[in-house]
C-alpha positions in Angstrom: 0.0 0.0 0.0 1.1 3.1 -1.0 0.6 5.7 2.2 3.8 8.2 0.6 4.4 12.0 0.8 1.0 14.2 0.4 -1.3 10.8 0.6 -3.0 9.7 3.7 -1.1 7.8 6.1 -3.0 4.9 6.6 -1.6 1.6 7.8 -4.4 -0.8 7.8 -6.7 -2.2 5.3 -10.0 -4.0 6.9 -9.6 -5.9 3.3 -6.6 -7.3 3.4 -8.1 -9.4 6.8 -11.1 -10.3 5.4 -9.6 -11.5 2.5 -6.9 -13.3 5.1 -3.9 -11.4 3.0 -0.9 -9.7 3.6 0.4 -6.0 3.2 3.6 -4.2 3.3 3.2 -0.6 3.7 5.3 2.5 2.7 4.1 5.5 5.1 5.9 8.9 5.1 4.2 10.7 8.0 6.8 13.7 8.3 6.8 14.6 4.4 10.5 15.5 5.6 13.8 14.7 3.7 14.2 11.8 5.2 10.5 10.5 4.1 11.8 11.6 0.2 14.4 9.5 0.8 13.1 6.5 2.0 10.1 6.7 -0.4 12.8 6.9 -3.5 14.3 3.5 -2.3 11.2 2.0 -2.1 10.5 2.7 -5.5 13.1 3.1 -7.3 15.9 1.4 -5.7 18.8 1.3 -3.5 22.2 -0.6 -2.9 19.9 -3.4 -0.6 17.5 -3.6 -3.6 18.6 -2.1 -6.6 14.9 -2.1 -8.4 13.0 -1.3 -5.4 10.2 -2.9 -3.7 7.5 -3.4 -6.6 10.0 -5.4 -8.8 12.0 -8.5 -8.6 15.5 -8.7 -10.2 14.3 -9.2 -13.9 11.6 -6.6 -14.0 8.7 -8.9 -12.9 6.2 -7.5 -10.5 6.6 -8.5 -6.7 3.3 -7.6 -5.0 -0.3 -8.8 -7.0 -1.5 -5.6 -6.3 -0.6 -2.2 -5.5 -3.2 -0.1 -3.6 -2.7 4.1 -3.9 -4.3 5.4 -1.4 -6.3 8.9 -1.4 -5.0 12.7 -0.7 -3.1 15.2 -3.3 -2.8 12.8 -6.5 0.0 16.0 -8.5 1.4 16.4 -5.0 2.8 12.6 -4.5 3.0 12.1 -8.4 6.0 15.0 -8.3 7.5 13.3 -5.3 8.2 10.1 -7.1 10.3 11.9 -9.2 10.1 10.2 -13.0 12.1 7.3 -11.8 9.4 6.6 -9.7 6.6 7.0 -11.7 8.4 5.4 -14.2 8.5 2.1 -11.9 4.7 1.9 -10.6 4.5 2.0 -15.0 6.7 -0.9 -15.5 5.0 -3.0 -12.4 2.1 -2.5 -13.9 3.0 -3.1 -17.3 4.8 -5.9 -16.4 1.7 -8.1 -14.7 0.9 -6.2 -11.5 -2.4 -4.8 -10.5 -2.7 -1.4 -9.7 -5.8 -0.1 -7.3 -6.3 3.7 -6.9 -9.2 5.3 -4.7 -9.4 9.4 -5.3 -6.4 10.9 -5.5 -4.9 7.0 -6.5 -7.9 7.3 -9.3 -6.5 10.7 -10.7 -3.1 9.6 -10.7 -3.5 6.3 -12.8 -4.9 8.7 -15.4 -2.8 10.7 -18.3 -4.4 14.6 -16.8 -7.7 15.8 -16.5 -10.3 18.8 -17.9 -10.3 21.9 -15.6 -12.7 24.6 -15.1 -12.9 25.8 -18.5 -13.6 22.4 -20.1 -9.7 22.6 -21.5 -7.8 19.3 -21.1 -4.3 19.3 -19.7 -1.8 16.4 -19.4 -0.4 16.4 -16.6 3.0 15.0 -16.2 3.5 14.0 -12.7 0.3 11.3 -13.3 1.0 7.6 -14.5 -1.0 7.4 -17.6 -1.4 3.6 -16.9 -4.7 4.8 -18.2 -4.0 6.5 -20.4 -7.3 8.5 -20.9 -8.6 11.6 -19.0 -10.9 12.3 -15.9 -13.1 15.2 -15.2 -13.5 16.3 -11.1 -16.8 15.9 -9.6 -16.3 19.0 -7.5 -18.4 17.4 -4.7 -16.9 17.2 -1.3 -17.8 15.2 1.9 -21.0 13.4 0.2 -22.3 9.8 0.3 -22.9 8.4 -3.2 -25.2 5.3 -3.9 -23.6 3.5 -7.1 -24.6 0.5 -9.1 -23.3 -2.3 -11.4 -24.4 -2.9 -15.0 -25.9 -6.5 -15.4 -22.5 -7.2 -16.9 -20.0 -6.5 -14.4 -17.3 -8.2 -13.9 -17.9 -7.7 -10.1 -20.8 -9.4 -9.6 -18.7 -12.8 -9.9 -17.8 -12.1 -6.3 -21.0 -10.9 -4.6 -24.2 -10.0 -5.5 -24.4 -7.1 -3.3 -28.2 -7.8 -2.2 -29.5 -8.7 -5.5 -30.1 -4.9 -6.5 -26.3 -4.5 -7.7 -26.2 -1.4 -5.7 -24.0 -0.1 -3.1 -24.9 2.7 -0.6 -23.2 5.0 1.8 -19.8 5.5 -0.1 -18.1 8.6 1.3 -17.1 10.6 -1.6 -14.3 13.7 -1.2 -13.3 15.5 -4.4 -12.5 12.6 -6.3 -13.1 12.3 -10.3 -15.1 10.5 -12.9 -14.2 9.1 -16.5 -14.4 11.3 -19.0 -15.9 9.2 -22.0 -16.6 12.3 -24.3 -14.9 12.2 -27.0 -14.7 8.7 -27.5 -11.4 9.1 -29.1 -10.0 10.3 -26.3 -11.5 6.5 -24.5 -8.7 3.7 -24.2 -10.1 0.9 -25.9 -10.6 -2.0 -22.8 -12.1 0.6 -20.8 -14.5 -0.9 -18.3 -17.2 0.6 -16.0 -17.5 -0.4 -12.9 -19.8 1.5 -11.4 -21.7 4.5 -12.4 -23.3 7.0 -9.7 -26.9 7.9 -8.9 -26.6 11.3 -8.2 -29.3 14.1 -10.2 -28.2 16.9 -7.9 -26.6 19.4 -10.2 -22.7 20.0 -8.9 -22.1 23.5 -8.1 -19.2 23.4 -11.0 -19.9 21.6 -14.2 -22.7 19.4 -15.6 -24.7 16.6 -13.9 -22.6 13.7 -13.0 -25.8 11.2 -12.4 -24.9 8.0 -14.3 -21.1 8.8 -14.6 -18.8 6.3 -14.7 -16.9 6.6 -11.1 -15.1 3.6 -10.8 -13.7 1.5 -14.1 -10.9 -1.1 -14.9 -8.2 -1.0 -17.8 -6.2 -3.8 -18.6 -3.8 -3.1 -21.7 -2.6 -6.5 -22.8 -2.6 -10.4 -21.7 0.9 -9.5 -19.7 0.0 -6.2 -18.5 -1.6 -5.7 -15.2 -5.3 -4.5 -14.1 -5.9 -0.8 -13.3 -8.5 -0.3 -10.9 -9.6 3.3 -10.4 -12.2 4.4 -8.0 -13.5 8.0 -7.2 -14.9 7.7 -3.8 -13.8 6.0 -0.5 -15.2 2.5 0.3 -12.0 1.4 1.9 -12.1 2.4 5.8 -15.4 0.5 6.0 -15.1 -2.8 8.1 -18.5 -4.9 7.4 -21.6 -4.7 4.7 -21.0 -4.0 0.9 -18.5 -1.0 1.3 -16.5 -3.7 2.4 -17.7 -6.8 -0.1 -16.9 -4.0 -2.7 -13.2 -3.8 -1.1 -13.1 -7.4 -1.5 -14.1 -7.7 -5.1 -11.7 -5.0 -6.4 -9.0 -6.9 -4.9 -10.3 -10.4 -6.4 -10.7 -9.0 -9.6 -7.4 -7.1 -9.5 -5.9 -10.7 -8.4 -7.8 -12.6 -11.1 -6.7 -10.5 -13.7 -2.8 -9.9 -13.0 -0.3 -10.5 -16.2 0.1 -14.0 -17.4 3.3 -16.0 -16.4 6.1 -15.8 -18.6 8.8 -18.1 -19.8 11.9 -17.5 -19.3 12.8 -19.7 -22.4 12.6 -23.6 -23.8 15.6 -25.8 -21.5 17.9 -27.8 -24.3 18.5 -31.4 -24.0 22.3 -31.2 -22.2 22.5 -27.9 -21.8 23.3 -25.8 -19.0 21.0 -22.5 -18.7 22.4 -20.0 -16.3 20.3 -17.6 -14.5 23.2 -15.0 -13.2 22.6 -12.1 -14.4 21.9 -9.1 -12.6 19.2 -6.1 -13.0 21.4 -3.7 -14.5 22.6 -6.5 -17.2 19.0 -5.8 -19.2 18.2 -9.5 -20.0 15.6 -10.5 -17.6 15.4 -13.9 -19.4 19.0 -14.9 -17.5 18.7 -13.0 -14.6 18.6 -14.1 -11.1 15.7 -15.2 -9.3 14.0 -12.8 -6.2 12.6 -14.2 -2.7 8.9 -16.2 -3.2 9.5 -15.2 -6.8 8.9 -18.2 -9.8 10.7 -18.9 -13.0 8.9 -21.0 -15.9 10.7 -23.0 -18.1 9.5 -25.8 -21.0 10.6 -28.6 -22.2 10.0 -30.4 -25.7 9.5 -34.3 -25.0 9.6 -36.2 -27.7 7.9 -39.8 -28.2 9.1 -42.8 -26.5 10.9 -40.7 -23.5 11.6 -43.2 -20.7 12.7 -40.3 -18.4 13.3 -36.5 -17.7 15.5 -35.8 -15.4 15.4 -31.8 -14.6 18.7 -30.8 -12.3 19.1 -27.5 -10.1 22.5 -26.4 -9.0 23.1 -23.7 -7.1 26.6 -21.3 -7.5 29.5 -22.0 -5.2 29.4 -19.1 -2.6 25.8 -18.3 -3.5 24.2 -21.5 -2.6 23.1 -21.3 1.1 19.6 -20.6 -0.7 16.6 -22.4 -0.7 14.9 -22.8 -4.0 12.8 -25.6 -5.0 12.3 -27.2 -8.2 8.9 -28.7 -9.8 6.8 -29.7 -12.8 4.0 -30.3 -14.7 2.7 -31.6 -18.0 0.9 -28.8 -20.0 0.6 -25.6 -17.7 2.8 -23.4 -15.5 3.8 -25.5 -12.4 3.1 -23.5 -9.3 3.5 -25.3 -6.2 -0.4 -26.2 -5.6 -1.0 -28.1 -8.7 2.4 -29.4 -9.6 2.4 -32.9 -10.6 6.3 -33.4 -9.3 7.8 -31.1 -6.6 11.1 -31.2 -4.3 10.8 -29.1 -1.5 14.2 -29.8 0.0 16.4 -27.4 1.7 19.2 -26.1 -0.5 19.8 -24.8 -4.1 21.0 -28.4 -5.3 18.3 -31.2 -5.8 16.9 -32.9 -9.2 13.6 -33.7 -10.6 13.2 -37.8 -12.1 10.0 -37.8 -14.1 8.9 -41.3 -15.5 7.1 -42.2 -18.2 6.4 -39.1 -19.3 3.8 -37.5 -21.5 4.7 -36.3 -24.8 4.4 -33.0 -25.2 5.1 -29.5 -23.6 6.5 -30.0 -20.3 6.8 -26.8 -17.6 9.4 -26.3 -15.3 9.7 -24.0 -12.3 12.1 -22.8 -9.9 10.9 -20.9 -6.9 12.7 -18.9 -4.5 11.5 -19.9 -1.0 14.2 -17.8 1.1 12.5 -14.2 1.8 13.4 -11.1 3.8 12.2 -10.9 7.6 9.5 -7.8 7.2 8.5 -5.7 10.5 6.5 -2.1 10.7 8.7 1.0 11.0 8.7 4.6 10.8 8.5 4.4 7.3 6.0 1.3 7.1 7.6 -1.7 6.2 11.5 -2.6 6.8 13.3 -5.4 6.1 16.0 -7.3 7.9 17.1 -10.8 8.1 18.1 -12.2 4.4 18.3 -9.2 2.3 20.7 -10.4 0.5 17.8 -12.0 -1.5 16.8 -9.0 -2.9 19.1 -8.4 -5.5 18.6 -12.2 -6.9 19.5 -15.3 -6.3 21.9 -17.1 -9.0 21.4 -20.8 -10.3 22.2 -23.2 -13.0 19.5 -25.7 -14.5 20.0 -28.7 -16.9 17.5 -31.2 -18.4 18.5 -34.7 -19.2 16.2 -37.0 -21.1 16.5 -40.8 -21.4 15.0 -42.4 -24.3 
């Protein structure tokens, strides 16, 4: 969760223990130097974690989602700096989800239309959608919104059969604008549109608008999420089943998996490269972090025998190794796993099917994470962070 410089400094999500998750949190309280400081290496990097928090070593997102909370959306957009904007683009781009209430809605858009009706870009937003937003001008009001039959949110509740929510708390926050439709990212999805025929004291009607929609640019990109109002403190009822279905949906809809690349009969692949070597398809693995691999078997294999080795000095690791016939092979519906301690270990696969075989390595030594003055710190095994090197080899035996 992002709680950073000019957004409010919330630490707890009544979602995330509904939904039994976890959170790491960057606060900045102070908005001092020393909270510009901390909130550049959470981003963007440092000599601990040269990528910073939102990214493993090769670029691929480390958190499913990424909540932005509300507050002063230009404000904490110039904080980041462009490096840091840059990276919440790339997490997202790269498979994360991105979730932004009010100020976290205006920044995930590309500017917005002031007073005048005149639309200006405004740099210090993401532009992970890339269209624009109008204000509401409304402050300190509770909005009643509903669903079309078609939304993707009714998968996860129902919401009393009426596909309405009442009671959200509403502070200044925006709505899509959809006129002109060139100006609409194509993928654009309403989420929810308001009921609302009091005239605004700035600016036309806003009953019907769209004040909460998703954006998802591409199989490997993430889901954008933005929402005008604030559901979010609310701890029962729909405000909070509403909570829980962004969060789903965000989940649901994160980038595919990728492969890193097809393993050779023989040959040794070696994943040792580092961030700032720019080829993510060698580089080293990150903590609870997966790497997919296939492998061609031919007819009439008797065996595969898939072999981890870890590097000399680098190897008090534990990574674990596993498979499956047809589709990525995460841990809970691998067909063949080895859990064992260590880098070093082999898969022996019998009889196997012809076909497309996948491979994955997974990276089960993590940093030790506690709540600081800046929100989360890490300690322990941070030497993780920066990647873990390893060598792996398939054999087959025909």
């Amino acid at each position: 969760m992002d709680s950073g410089i000019k957004l409010y400094d919330r630490t707890t999500l009544a979602v995330v223990d509904s939904l039994n998750l976890s959170m790491e949190v960057f606060l900045a309280k102070k908005n001092d130097g020393n909270d510009t400081l901390m909130q550049h290496r959470c981003f963007v990097g440092w000599e601990q974690d040269r990528n910073g928090a939102l990214l493993y070593p090769d670029g691929a997102p480390r958190f499913r989602v990424l909540y932005v909370n509300g507050g002063l959306a230009g404000s904490h957009g110039r904080s980041l700096g462009e490096e840091g904007r840059e990276a919440i683009r790339k997490y997202v781009a790269a498979g994360g989800s991105y979730l932004g209430t009010c100020a976290g809605a205006f920044m995930a858009s590309s500017g917005y239309y002031n007073d005048d009706n005149i639309y200006s870009k405004n740099n210090n937003y993401l532009g992970i959608w890339p269209g624009r937003v109008r204000d509401t001008y409304l402050q300190d009001k509770y909005f009643t919104m509903y669903m079309d039959e078609d939304c993707p949110l009714l998968k996860y509740n129902d919401f009393g059969g009426d596909r309405k929510v009442e009671g959200i708390y509403h502070l200044n926050g925006p709505y899509a604008a959809l006129e002109p439709q060139d100006s609409v990212p194509a993928g654009t999805l309403p989420l929810l549109r308001v009921d609302y025929d009091t005239i605004p004291p700035v600016g036309p009607s806003i009953d019907n608008a769209v004040l909460c929609w998703a954006y998802k640019a591409s199989d490997k990109a993430g889901t954008v999420i933005s929402m005008s109002s604030h559901p979010e403190d609310i701890t029962t009822g729909e405000r909070l089943h509403l909570m829980e279905a962004f969060l789903l949906y965000a989940m649901d809809n994160n980038g595919s998996p990728v492969v890193k690349g097809e393993l050779l009969p023989g040959q040794v692949r070696e994943m040792n490269r580092a961030t700032e070597d720019g080829e993510p398809l060698y580089t080293k693995i990150g903590d609870r972090q997966y790497h997919h691999f296939t492998v061609n078997v031919p007819r009439r294999t008797k065996k595969v025998i898939v072999t981890l080795e870890g590097y000399e000095g680098a190897d008090n690791y534990d990574l674990s190794l596993a498979a499956l016939e047809g589709d990525f092979a995460f841990h809970h519906k691998a067909s063949s796993i080895n859990l064992e301690s260590g880098c070093n270990k082999s898969l022996v696969l019998k009889k196997p099917a012809t076909g497309k075989l996948y491979i994955s390595v997974f990276c089960e030594t993590t940093v030790t994470s506690t709540f600081g003055e800046n929100g989360f710190e890490y300690s322990g095994r941070t030497d993780v962070l920066n990647g873990v090197p390893y060598k792996i080899k398939v054999d087959l035996v025909r």
